[in-house]
C-alpha positions in Angstrom: -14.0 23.2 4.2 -14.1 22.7 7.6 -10.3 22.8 8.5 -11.2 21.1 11.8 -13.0 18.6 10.5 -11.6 17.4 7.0 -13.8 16.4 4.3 -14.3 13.1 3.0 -16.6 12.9 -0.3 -17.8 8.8 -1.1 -17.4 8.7 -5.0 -18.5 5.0 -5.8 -17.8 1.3 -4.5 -14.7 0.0 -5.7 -15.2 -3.5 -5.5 -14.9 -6.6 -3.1 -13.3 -9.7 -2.2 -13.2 -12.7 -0.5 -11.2 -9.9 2.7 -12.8 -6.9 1.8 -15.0 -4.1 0.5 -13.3 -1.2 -1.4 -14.9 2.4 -1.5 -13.2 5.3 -3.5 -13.4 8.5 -1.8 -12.1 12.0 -2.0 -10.3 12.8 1.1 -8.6 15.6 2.8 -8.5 13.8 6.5 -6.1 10.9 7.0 -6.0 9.3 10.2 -3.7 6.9 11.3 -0.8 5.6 13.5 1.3 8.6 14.4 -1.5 11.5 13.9 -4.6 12.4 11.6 -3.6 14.9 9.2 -5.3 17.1 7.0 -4.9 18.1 3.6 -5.9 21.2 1.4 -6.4 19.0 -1.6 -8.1 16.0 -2.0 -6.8 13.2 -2.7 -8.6 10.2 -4.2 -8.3 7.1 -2.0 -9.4 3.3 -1.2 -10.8 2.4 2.1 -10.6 -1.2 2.6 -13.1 -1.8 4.9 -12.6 -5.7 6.5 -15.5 -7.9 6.4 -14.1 -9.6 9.8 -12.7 -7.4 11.4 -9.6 -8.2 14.2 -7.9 -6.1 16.8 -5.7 -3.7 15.1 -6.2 -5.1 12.0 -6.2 -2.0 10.4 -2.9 -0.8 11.2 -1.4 -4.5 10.5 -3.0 -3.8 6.9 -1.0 -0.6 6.8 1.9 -2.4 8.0 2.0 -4.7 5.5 1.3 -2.0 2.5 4.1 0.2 3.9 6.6 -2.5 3.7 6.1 -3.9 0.6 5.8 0.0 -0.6 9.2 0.5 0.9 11.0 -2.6 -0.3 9.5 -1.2 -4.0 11.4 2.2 -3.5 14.3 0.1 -3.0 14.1 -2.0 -6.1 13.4 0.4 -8.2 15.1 3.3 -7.1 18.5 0.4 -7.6 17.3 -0.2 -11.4 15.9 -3.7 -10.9 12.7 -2.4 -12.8 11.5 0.7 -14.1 8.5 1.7 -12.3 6.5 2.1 -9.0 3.4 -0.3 -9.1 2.8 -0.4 -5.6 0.0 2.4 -4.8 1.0 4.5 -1.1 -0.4 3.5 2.4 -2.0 6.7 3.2 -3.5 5.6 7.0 -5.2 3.4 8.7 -8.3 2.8 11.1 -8.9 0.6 14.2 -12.1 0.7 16.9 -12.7 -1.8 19.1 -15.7 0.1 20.8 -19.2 -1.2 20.9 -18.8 -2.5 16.9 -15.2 -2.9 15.7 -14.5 -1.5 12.6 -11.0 -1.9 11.1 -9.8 -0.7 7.7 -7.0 1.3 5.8 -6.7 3.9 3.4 -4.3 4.1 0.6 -4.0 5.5 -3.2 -6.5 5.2 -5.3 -5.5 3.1 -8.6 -6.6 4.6 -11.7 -7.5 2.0 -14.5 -9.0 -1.1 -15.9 -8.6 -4.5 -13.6 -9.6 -7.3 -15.7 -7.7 -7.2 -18.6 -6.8 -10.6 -21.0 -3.7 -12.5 -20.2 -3.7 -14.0 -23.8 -4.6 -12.3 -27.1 -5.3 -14.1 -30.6 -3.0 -12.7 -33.5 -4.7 -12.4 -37.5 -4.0 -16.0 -37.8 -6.4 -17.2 -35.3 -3.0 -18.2 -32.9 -3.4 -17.4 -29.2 -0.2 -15.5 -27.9 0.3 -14.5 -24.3 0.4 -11.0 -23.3 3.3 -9.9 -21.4 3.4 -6.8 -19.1 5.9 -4.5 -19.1 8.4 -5.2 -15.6 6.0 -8.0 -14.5 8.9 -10.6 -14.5 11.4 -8.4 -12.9 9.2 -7.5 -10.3 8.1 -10.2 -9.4 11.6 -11.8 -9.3 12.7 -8.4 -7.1 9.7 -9.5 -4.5 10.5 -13.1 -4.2 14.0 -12.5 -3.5 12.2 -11.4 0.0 9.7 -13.5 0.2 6.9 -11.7 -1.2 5.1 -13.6 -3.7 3.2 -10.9 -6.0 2.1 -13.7 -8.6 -0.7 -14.6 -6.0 -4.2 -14.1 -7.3 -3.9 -11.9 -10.1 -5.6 -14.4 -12.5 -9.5 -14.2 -12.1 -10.4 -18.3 -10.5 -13.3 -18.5 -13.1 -10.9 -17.9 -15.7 -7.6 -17.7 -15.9 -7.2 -15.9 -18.7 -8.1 -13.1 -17.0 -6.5 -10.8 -14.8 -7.2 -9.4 -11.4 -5.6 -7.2 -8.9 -3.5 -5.7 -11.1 -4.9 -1.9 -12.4 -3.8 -1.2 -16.1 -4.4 2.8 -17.3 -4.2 1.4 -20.7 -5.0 -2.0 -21.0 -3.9 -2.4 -24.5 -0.9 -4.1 -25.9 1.4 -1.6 -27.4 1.0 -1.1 -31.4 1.1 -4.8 -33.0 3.0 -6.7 -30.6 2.4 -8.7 -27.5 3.2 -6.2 -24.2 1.4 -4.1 -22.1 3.0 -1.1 -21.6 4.1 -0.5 -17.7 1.0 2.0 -17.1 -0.2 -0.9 -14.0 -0.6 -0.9 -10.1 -0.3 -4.5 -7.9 -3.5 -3.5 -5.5 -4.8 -6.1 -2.5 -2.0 -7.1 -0.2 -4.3 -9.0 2.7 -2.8 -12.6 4.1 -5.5 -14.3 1.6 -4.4 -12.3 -1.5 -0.5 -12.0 -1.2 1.7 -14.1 1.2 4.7 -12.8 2.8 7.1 -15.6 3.8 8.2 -13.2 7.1 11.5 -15.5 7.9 13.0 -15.1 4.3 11.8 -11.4 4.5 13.4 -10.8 8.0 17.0 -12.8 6.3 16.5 -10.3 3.2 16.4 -7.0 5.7 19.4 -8.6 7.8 22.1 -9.3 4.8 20.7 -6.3 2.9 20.8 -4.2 5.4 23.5 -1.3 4.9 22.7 -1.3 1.5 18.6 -0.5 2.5 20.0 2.2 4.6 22.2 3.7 1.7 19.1 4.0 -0.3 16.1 4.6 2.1 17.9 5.9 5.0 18.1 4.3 8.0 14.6 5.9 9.7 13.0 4.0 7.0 15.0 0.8 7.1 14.1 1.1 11.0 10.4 1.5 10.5 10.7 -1.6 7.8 12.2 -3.5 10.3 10.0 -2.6 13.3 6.6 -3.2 11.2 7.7 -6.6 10.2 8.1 -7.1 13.9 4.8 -5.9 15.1 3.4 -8.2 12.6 5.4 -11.0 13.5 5.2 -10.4 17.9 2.5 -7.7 18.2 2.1 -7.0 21.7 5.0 -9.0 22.6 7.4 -6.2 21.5 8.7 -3.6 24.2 6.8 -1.1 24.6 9.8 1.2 23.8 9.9 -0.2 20.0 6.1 0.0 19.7 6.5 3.8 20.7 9.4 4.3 18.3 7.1 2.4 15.6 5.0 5.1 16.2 6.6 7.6 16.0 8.5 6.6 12.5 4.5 5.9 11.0 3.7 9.1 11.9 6.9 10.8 10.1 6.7 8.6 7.3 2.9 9.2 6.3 3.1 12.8 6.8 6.0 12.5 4.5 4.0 10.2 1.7 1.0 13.5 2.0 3.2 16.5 1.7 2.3 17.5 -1.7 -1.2 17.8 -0.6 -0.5 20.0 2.1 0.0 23.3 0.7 -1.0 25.8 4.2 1.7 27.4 6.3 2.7 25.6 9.7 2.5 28.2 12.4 6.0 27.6 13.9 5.0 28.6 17.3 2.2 25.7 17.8 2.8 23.1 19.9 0.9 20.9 17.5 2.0 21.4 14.1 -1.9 22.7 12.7 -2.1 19.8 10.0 -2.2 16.8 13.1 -5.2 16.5 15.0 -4.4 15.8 18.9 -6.7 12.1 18.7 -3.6 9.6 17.2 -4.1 6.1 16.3 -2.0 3.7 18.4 -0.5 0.5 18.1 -1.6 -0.5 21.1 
């Protein structure tokens, strides 16, 4: 591999929507707000690729990925359920050149999507499937205005399940639950709505508690994203730089495991960002 260059390997189309086309890739180059950076390993990944693509539509994809990623660490990391099902931003892409092109990178969910909401027991009786931590996170997400129940039934037939990745799509033994083996995946405006007052009043009364948990940096970048989605380029130019800056930190954070080279201590640049960042503006 080209350590200059990355390498990024197509492996297959992973589907479209009404927002989007998803390919899976192999990837060791990541760029996005705050630096590229390069990896040693490759790391299997989603590029949503929008179908109409708006200024900085990318990043504001990231954005809202990375705060509903965030808010999960909280929930789960204070008990409310038992899992992560949220898959992590890994960057983001925006061009407004001679043909715009705006799209994000993040995780790649393994698993089956379209799985039956409803099964039929040995006496012919149908019996709804539950999934294990569905109801508690979905509760946890409402309670700031994230409504994760959106569009996760197919609209030919809702019976069936979409944007939601099972591993094993199978209830466990006899009975009539999933196990928790799922990812929530597609978190554009049309797919998942975010209710930014209530989330905004969620961040405020919540907020030393958010810091106790995710530390303030994060907290701040939570805070600032929800802003630049909310204002954009009404925000001083100050917090868009400090946005920045905390994007940057966080992602390279999010790929560490993946970077396994030594940092030569006396660069400038640390060797895994490439001098060309995405900005915000």
């Amino acid at each position: 591999m080209d350590e200059d260059k990355g390498a990024i390997e197509f492996i297959c189309e992973g589907g479209s929507g009404s927002e989007a086309n998803v390919k899976v890739e192999l990837r060791t180059i990541f760029a996005g707000i705050g630096g590229t950076i390069f990896t040693n390993e490759g790391v299997a990944t989603a590029l949503r690729d929008e179908y109409t693509p708006t200024p900085k539509s990318g990043h504001k994809m990231f954005l809202r990925h990375t705060i509903i990623k965030k808010l999960e660490d909280y929930f789960y990391r204070k008990g409310a359920y038992m899992f992560a099902h949220i898959p992590r931003p890994l960057g983001s892409i925006s061009r407004v050149e001679d043909r715009s092109y705006e799209a994000y990178i993040y995780e790649w969910a393994f698993g089956s999507e379209s799985f039956p909401w409803e099964c039929t027991d040995k006496n012919g009786i149908r019996n709804l499937i539950k999934l294990h931590d569905w109801e508690k996170f979905v509760t946890s997400f409402n309670s700031a205005g994230i409504n994760m129940e959106l569009d996760c039934t197919d609209p030919n037939d809702g019976r069936i399940s979409q944007n939601i990745i099972h591993q094993y799509p199978k209830p466990i033994g006899e009975g009539l639950e999933m196990s928790l083996l799922w990812k929530r995946i597609d978190f554009g405006p049309m797919s998942l709505n975010i209710d930014f007052e209530k989330l905004l009043k969620f961040l405020n009364e919540n907020r030393n508690d958010l810091i106790d948990v995710l530390r303030s940096e994060r907290y701040e970048m939570v805070r600032l994203s929800l802003e630049y989605l909310t204002k954009g380029m009404n925000m001083k130019e100050i917090d868009i730089g400090r946005l920045d800056a905390l994007i940057g930190e966080y992602r390279r954070s999010s790929l560490r495991h993946y970077i396994v080279k030594n940092l030569d201590s006396s660069a400038s640049t640390p060797t895994y960002l490439k001098t060309r960042t995405e900005y915000l503006i």
